[in-house]
N, C-alpha and C positions, 0 to 999 in steps of 0.2 A: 524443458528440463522438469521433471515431476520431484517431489519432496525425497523419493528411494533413493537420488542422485545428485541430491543436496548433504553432507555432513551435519547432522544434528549435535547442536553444542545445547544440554539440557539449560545450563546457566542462563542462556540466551533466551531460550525459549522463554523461562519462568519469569524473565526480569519484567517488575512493574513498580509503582510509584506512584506516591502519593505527597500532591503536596494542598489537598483542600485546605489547610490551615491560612491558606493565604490567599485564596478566593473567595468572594461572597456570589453563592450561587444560588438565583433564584428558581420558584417553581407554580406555575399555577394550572391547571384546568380549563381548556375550554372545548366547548360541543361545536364541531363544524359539520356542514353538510357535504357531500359528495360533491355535488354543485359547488361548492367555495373552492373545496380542495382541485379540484378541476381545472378552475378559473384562477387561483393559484398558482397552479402547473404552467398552465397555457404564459401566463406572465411572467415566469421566471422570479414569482415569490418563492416559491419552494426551488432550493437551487438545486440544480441536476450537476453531478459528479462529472469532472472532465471527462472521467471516461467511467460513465455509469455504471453503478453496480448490477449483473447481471440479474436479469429475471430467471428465476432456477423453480420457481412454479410449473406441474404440467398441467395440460389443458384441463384434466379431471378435477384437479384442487384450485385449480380458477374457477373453474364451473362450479365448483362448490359453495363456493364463498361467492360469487354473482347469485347461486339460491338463495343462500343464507340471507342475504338480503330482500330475495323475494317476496321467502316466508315470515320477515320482521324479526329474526331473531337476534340479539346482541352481538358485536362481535369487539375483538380487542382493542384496546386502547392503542393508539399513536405515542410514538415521543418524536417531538422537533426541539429544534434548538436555536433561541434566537440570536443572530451574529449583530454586531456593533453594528450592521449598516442597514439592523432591521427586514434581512433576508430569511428565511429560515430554511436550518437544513434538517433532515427528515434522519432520523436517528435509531427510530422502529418505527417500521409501517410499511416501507417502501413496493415489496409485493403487492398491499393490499392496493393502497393506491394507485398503482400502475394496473391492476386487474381490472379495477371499475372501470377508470381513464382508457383504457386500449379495450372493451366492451363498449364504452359510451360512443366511443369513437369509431370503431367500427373496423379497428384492426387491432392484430394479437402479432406485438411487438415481437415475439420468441418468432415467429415465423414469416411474418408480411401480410399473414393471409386474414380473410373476412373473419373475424373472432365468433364463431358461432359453439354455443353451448356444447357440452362434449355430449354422447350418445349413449355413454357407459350406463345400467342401472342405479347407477348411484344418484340419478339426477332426474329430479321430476318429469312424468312423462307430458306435464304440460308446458315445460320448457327445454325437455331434447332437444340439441340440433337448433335453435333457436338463436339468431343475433340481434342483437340490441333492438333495432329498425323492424324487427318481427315480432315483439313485445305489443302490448296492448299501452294507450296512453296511460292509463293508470299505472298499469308495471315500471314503464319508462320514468313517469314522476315517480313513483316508491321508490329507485334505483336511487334517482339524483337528491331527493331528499333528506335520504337518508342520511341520519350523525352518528360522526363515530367521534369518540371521546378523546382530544388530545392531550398532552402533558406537554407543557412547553418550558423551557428550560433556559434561562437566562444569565451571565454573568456580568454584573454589575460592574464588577471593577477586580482587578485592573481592566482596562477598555481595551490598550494594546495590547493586550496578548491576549491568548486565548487558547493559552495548552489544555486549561482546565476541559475544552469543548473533549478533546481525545478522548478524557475519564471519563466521560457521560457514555461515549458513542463505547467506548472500551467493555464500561458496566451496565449497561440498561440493553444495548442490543440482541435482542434475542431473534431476532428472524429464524427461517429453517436452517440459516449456514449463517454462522456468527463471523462478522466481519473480521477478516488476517490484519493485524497493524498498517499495513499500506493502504489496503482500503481504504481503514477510516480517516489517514493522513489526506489521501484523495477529496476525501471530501469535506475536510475541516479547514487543510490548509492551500484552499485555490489560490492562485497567482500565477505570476514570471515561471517561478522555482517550477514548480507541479506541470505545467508545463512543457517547461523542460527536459525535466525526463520525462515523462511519456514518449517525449521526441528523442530521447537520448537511449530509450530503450531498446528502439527499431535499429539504432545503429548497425551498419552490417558489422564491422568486426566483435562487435558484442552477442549479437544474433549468433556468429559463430561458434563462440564457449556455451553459449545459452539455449543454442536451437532455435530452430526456425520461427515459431509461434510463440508470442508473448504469452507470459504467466497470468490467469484470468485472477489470481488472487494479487500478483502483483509484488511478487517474492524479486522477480530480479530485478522491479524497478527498485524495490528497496537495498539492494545491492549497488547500485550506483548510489542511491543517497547515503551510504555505509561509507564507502569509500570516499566519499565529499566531504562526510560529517567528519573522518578521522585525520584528513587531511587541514587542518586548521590547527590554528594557535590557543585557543583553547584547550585541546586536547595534548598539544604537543605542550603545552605549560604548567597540564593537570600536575599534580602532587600526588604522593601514597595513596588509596584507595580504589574503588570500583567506582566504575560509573558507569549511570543506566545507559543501556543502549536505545530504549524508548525515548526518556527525557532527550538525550543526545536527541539523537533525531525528530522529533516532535518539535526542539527549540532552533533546530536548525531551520527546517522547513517555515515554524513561525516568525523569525527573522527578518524585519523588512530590508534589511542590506543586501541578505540573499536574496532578493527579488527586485533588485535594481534590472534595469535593462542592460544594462553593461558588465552586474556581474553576473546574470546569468549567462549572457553571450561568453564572457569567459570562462565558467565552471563547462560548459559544451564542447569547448575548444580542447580545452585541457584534459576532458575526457577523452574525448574523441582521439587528439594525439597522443592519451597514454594505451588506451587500448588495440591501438592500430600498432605502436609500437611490441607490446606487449605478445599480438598474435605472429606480427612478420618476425621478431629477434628472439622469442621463447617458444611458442609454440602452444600446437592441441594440448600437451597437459599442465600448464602455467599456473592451473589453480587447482590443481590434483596431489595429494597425497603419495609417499609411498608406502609400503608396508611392514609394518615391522623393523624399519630403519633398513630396508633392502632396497636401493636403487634401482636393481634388476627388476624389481615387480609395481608397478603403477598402479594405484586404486583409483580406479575411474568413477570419483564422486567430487563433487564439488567443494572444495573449504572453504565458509566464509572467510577464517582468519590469514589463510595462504593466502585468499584474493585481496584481504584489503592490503596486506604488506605486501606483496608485490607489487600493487596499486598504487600503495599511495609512497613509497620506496622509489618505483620507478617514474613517478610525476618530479619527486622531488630531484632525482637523479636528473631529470630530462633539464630542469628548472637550474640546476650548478651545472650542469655540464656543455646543455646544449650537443653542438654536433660532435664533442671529443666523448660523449657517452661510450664506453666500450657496448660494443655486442656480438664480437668473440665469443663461441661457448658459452652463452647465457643459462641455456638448457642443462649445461652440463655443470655448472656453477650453481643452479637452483637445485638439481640434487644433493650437489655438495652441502648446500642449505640446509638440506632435507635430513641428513643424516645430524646435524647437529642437536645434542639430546635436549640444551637449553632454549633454542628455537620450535624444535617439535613441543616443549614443556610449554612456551609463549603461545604457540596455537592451538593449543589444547586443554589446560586445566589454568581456572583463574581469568579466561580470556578478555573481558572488558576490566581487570584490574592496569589500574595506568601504565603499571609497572612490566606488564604480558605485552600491552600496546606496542611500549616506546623499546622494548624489549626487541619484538617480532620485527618491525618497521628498521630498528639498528642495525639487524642482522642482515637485510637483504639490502640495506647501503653497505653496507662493509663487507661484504660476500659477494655480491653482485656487481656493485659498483664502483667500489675502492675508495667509499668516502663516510664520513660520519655522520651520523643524526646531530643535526645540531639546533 
């Protein structure tokens, strides 16, 4: 599913947060060699992403920056970031480093193949076409000795938590492609939960609303954790106001309860059995729009707000009812939904206000399944 086939809520998009007031974050300088950062890698000091961020480098702009090096010339700083258990994760840098590392190494991670120099005029004609192993021993030490300058980034306290890390990875990240919110959740909050979804994203009945091929930015996995984070008491206890949907998310994932063994075996289950229901008793368009308040006419886009109240509507539905759930006419009962102007108002304008939430989520127990939010 591409972003043309996702429903843009601008509110959502913009939503960020700020709570440094109540972090103490540190920062210091230091010069590493390529050889450290390497050696690093190879140990699992520098933590790699469950499911790593793409290398989106092409061979000419790796080749560039393996000259650059050549020639001695400066290049950008690093940012990492140290976690409580003294791991660091790689915050800005992550190309560079993977360019040296799969050149040192003697393969080019994007393809499988021997990493040799690209051939374009852009690139010295004493290193054309050139892999690592074909370098003169001088060059090969100049490579690995080289330091590139890191900024490491620390949070003192509080120790257990470590939402603060998002805001770093959120603000400092500049790669060629600035990391989507899930990304950086990938890689801040590993454990059980993270996990998880990943595994929960392959789901076949979720594959089926989503398409075949997972999201490389990682948009639908955060559509499962949307629907998990809404699904709580928290949320359902909120009072008057907005709430962030970052923060939301960011504290759910950093949460050590959600990352019990047992609760994540059950947030899986629970999914997995609301979605299956979801696709056999509603159907292809369950998280689609109509138009204009016309039943007759379907807009084939995706709505986050349609998906989590239905979602998380029919988990709760599943959770009182069990097997007396009606599912009669479901499809024809979510239209009837659909037409309603205070329901379309709940997923549309105001949408992370508490009020649009417990709003939206009411309507499709009391429409759909003849029972209340309670």
């Amino acid at each position: 599913m591409t972003d043309q086939e996702i429903e843009n809520l601008p509110e959502e998009n913009e939503d960020s947060y700020s709570n440094d007031d109540i972090y103490n974050i540190t920062s210091w300088g230091a010069d590493l060699s390529f050889r450290e950062l390497i050696t690093m890698y190879e140990e699992d000091e520098l933590i790699k992403p469950e499911l790593q961020r793409h290398y989106v480098w092409d061979k000419v702009e790796a080749s560039r920056f393996i000259e650059s090096l050549l020639l001695g010339l400066p290049v950008p700083s690093i940012f990492l970031a140290n976690t409580s258990d003294d791991y660091k994760l790689i915050v800005d840098g992550y190309q560079r480093i993977m360019t040296v590392y799969d050149f040192v190494k003697g393969i080019w991670t994007k393809d499988g193949r021997v990493f040799r120099l690209s051939n374009s005029d852009k690139i010295n004609e004493r290193w054309k076409g050139k892999s690592f192993g074909e370098l003169s021993s001088a060059e090969q030490r100049k490579i690995r000795s080289t330091t590139i300058h890191a900024i490491v980034f620390e949070q003192t306290k509080p120790k257990e938590n470590d939402t603060s890390l998002y805001q770093i990875f959120e603000r400092i990240n500049t790669g060629g492609r600035a990391l989507a919110a899930q990304e950086i959740r990938n890689c801040v909050y590993q454990g059980n939960l993270n996990s998880m979804l990943i595994d929960a994203n392959r789901n076949e009945d979720w594959r089926y609303f989503m398409g075949g091929d997972v999201d490389s930015r990682m948009k639908d996995m955060e559509f499962i954790l949307r629907y998990l984070a809404l699904n709580t008491d928290k949320v359902k206890n909120a009072q008057k106001g907005n709430i962030s949907l970052k923060k939301l998310l960011n504290e759910y994932m950093g949460d050590e309860q959600n990352n019990t063994d047992e609760k994540v075996r059950s947030l899986k289950e629970t999914f997995a059995r609301t979605i299956s229901f979801v696709r056999n008793n509603i159907g292809d368009d369950a998280f689609h729009n109509i138009v204009s308040g016309d039943r007759s006419k379907i807009r084939k886009r995706f709505y986050p707000t349609i998906f989590d109240s239905i979602m998380v509507g029919t988990t709760i539905a599943l959770e009182h009812l069990g097997d007396d759930i009606p599912i009669a006419n479901l499809e024809e009962k979510r239209l009837d939904l659909l037409q309603i102007e205070e329901y379309r108002k709940f997923t549309s304008e105001g949408t992370m206000q508490a009020d649009s939430i417990h709003g939206r989520i009411s309507h499709v127990l009391e429409v759909m399944y003849g029972i209340q939010y309670k």
